[in-house]
C-alpha positions in Angstrom: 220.5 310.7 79.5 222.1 311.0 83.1 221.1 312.9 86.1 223.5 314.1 88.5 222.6 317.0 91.2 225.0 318.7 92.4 227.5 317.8 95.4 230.5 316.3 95.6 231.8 313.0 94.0 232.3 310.0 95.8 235.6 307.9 96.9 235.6 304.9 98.6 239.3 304.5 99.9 240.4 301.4 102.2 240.9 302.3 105.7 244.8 301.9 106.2 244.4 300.6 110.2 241.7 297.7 109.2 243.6 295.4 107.1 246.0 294.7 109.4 243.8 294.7 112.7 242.0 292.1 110.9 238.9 291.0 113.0 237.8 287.4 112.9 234.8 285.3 114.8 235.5 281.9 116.1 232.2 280.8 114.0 230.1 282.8 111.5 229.0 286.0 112.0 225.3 286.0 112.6 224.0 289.4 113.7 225.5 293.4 113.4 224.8 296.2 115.5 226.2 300.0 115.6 226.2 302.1 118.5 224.2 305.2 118.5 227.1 307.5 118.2 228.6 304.7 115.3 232.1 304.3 117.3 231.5 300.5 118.1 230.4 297.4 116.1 228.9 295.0 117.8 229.4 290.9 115.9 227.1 288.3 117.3 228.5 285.1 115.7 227.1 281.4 115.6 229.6 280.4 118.1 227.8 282.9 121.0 230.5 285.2 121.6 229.3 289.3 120.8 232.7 291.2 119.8 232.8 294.8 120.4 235.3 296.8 117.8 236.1 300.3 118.0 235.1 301.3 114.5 238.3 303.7 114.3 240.7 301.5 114.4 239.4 298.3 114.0 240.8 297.0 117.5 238.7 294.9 119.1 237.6 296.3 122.2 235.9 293.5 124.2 234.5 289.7 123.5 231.6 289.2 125.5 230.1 285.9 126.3 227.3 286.1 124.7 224.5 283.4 124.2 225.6 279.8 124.6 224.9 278.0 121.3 224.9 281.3 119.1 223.9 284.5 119.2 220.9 285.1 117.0 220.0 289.2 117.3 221.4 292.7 118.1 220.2 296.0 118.8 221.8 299.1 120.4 219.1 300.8 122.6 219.0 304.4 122.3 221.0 305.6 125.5 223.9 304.1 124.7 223.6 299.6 125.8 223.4 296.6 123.8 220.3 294.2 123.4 221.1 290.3 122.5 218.9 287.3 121.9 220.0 283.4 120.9 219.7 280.2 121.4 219.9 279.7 125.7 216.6 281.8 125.9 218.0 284.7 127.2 217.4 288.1 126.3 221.1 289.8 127.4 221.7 293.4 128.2 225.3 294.9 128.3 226.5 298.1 129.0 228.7 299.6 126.2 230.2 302.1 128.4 231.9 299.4 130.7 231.9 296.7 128.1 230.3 294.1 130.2 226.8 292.3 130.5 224.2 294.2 133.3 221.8 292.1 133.3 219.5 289.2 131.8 215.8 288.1 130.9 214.6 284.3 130.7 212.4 284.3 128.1 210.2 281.3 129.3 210.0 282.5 132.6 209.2 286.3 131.3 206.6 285.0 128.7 204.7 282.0 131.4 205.5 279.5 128.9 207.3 276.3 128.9 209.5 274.6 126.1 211.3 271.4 127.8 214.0 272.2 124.7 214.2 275.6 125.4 213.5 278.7 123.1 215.6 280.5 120.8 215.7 284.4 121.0 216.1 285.3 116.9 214.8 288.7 116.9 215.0 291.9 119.2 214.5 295.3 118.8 215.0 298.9 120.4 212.4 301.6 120.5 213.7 304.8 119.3 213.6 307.7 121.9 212.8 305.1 125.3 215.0 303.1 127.3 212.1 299.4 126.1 212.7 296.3 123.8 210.9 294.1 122.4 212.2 290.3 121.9 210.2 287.1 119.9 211.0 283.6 120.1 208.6 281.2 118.2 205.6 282.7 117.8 205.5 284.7 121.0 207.0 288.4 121.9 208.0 290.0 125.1 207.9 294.2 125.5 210.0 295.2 128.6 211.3 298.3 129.8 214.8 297.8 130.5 215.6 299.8 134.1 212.3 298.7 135.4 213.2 295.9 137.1 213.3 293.1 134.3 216.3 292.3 133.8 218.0 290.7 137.0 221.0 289.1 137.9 219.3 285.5 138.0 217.1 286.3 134.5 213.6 285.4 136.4 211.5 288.6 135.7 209.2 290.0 138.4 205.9 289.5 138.1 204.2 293.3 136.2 208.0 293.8 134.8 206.8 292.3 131.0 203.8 292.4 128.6 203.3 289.3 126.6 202.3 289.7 123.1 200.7 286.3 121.5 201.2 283.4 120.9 200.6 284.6 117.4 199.2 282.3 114.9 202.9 281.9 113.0 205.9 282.1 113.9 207.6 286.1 114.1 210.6 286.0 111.9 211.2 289.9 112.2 210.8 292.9 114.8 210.8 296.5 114.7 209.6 300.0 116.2 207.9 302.1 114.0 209.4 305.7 115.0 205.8 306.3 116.9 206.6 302.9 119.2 204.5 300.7 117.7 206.0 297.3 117.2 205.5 295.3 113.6 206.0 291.8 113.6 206.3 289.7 110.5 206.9 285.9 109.3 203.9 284.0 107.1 200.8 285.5 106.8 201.6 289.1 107.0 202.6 291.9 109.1 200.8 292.4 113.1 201.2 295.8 114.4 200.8 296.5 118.4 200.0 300.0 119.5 200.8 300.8 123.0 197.6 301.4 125.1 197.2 302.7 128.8 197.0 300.7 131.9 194.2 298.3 131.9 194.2 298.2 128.1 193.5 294.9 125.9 196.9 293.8 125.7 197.9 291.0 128.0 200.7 292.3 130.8 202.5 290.3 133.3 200.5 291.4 136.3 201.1 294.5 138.4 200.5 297.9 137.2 203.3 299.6 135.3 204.2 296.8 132.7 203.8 298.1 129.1 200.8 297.3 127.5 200.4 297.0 124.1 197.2 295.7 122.1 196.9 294.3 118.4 196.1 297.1 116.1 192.9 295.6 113.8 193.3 294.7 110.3 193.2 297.9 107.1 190.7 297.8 105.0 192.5 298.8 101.8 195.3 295.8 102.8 195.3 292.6 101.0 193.2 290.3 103.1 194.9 286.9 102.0 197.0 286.6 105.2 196.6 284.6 108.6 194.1 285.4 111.3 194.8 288.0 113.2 197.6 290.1 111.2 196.9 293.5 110.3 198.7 293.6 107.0 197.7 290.4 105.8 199.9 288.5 102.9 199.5 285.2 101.1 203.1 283.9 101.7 206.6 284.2 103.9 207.8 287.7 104.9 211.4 287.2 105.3 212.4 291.1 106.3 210.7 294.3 107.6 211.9 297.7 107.8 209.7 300.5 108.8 210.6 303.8 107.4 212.4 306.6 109.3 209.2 308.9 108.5 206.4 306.1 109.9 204.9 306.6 106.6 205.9 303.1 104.9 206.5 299.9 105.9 208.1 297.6 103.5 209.4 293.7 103.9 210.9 291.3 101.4 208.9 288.0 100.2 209.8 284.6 99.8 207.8 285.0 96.1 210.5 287.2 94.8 208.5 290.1 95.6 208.4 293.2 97.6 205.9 294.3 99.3 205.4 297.8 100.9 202.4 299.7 102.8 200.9 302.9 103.4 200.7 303.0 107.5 198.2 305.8 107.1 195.7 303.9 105.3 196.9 300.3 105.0 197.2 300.5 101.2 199.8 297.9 99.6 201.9 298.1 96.7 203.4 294.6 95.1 206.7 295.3 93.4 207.9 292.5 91.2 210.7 292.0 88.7 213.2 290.5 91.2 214.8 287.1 90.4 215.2 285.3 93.5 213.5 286.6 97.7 214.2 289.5 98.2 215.7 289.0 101.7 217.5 292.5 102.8 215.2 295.9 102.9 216.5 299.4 103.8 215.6 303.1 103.7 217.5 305.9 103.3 217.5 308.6 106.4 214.8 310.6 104.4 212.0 307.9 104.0 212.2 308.5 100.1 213.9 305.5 98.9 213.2 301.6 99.9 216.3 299.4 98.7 216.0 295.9 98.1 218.1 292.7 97.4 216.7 290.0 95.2 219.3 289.5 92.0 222.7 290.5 91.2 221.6 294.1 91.2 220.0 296.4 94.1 216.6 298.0 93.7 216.0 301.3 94.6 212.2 302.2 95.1 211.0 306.1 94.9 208.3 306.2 97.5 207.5 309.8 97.9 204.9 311.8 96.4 202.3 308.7 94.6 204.8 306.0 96.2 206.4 303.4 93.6 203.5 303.2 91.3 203.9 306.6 90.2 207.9 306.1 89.4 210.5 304.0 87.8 212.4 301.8 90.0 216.7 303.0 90.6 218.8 299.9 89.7 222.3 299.9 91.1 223.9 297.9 88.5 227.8 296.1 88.4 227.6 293.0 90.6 228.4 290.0 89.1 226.9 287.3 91.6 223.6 287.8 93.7 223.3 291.0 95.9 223.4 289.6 99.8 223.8 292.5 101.7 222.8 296.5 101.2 223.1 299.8 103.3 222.7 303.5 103.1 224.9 306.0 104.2 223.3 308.0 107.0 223.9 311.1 105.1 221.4 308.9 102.9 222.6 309.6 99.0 225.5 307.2 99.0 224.7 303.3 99.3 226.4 300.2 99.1 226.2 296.5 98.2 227.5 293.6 99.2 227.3 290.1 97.1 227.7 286.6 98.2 231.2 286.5 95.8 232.5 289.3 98.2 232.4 292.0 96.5 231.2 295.8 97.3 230.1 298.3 95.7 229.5 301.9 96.4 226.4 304.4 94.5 225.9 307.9 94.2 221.8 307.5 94.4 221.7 311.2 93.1 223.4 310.4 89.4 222.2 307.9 87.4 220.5 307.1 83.9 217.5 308.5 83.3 215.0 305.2 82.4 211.4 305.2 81.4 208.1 303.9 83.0 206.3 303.3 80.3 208.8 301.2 78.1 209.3 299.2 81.4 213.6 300.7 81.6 214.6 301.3 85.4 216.6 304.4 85.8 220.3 303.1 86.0 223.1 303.4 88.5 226.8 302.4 88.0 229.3 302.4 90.6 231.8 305.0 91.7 233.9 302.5 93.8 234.2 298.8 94.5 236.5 296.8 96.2 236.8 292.9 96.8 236.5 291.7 100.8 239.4 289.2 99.5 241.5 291.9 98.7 240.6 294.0 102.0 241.9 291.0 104.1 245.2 290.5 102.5 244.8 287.3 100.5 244.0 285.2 103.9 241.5 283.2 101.6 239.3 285.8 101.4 235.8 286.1 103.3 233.0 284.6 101.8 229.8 286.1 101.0 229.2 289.6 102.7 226.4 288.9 105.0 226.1 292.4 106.4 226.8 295.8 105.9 226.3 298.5 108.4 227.3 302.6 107.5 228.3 304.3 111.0 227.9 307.9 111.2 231.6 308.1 111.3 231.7 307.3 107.8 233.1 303.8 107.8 231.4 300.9 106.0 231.5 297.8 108.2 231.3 294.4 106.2 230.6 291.0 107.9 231.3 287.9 106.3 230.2 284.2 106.4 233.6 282.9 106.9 233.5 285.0 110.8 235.5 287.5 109.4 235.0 291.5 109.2 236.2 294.4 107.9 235.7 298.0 107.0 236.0 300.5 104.1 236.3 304.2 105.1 234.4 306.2 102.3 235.7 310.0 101.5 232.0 311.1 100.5 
């Protein structure tokens, strides 16, 4: 049996200016960030530069310098500026407006701790309706709020400007704002949560009043308790992605046991979903909170969490990919979704038709493509691109694809 509601039926057409405006790194393409408004891709690559490229047209619009020794982590803040993190221990903020950096954050100095080999930056994040970030490096995190005085010219933060969070007993491998502001962290041992508490609160702050504060949120009681001290969603094992869902309700992150792992944030209650043949290292939602996708074989899992959550339902495979699935993302509309796969190949889903499978029997409901297209054959026959390492969907409708060989291109999807 297939399902199809009713709507219109997808295309996925190559964007005639991209091909021949042909964007390329100098090194590989580690990190990739949309602006809010989805007109500019931001490419942090291994080499430090950050390239800015008007989605449009697929000119680049500026090359910024970036972090010396690579550029590790993105994020566009909500009011319209760019957050980096890598390897010279700054935390970078640039203006997208005039293209430029603003301003910078020492991590050591910013977090009163001292590395005589330096730290890397490898994770940042923006919260979703305030102009704060949060960046981790090791095993410790900094929260700052980014026009109140932080982020000078010289990168050494006044004293009140930061709150420290850790050290933690691992190191954090992933960030992200849940859509209330609290912050998750992840790595080994589970997920730690930090709430945001008033002045005086338990969190530790850099001094004067006026610093966030933040405090550890306890651990669940209904969450598996095999994790490290001190994390609130405790896990026996490496968490090697997080993604928070657009509705707060879920959390979900990808394990290094070829599992995924998502839980209820109202209660703390955790559902292991298994059948995946190698970690599961990529994990989006769609713009609705129903559906958790996942990376872990040569097809992409789709996960029904509304009503009983997964449990209740049979898993959406989207099927056709002939080598592992490296890279995944939803249109923001939030039915169409794509996949990438380390042999450079994408494919494109309609998430509302599919073949109707059966729980009990143990048969996933099935999805076949309506459109692929090879990142090869996107960029001309230059020797192709390598494994698709990332895949962003702008609210302009244009599918941004960044590959391991510092190349990047777009397909623009009639949906």
């Amino acid at each position: 049996r297939t399902m199809a509601l009713a709507g219109p039926v997808g295309m996925c057409a190559l964007d005639e200016a991209w091909p021949s405006q042909l964007v390329e790194c100098t090194d590989h393409i580690e990190c990739v960030a949309l602006s809010l408004d989805g007109q500019l891709a931001c490419l942090g690559s291994a080499g430090g530069e950050i390239l800015v490229v008007d989605v449009d047209s697929g000119r680049v619009a500026a090359r910024l310098d970036g972090h010396a020794g690579g550029t590790l982590a993105l994020c566009a803040t909500h009011d319209g500026r760019l957050v980096s993190g890598g390897e010279d221990s700054f935390v970078r903020l640039h203006s997208l407006e005039a293209l430029g950096e603003v301003g910078r954050l020492r991590f050591e100095c910013a977090a009163g701790i001292h590395c005589p080999t330096g730290t890397w930056v490898s994770a940042v994040a923006a919260h979703p309706s305030r102009s704060r970030i949060v960046a981790a490096a090791g095993r410790t995190a900094i929260v700052a709020d980014l026009d109140g005085g932080a982020f000078g010219g010289d990168g050494n933060a006044p004293a009140g400007s930061v709150c420290v969070l850790g050290p933690l007993a691992r190191t954090i491998d992933c960030l992200a704002f849940l859509p209330d502001g609290t912050i998750s962290s992840c790595g080994y041992g589970g997920v730690t949560l930090f709430r945001e508490t008033c002045a005086g609160g338990a969190a530790e702050a850099a001094g004067a009043d006026g610093a966030p504060r933040y405090e550890a949120v306890a651990r669940f009681a209904k969450t598996y308790h095999d994790g490290v001290d001190g994390a609130t969603l405790g896990y026996k094992g490496w968490l090697l992605s997080l993604a928070p869902a657009p509705t707060g309700d879920w959390l979900a992150c990808g394990c290094s046991d070829n599992t995924v792992r998502l839980w209820r944030m109202a209660n703390g209650q955790d559902f292991k979903c298994g059948g995946y043949s190698s970690k599961v290292s990529c994990v989006v939602w769609d713009s609705t909170g129903r559906y958790c996708a996942t990376s872990g074989s040569n097809q992409a899992t789709l996960w029904d969490c509304s009503g009983r959550g997964p449990a209740g339902s049979a898993p959406l495979a989207c099927v056709g990919q002939k080598a592992a699935v490296s890279a995944i993302a939803f249109h923001p509309a939030g039915r169409y979704f794509a996949s990438g796969s380390i042999d450079g190949v994408i494919k494109v889903y309609d998430t509302c038709t599919f073949e109707v499978g059966d729980l009990r029997a143990g048969r996933p409901h099935v999805c076949h493509a309506l459109a692929s297209a090879s990142v090869a054959a996107v960029m001309n026959g230059g020797g192709g691109g390598g494994s698709v390492e990332h895949l962003v969907w702008s609210t302009r409708g244009v599918l941004i694809a960044a590959c391991a060989l510092g190349r990047c291109t777009a397909l623009r999807c009639a949906v």
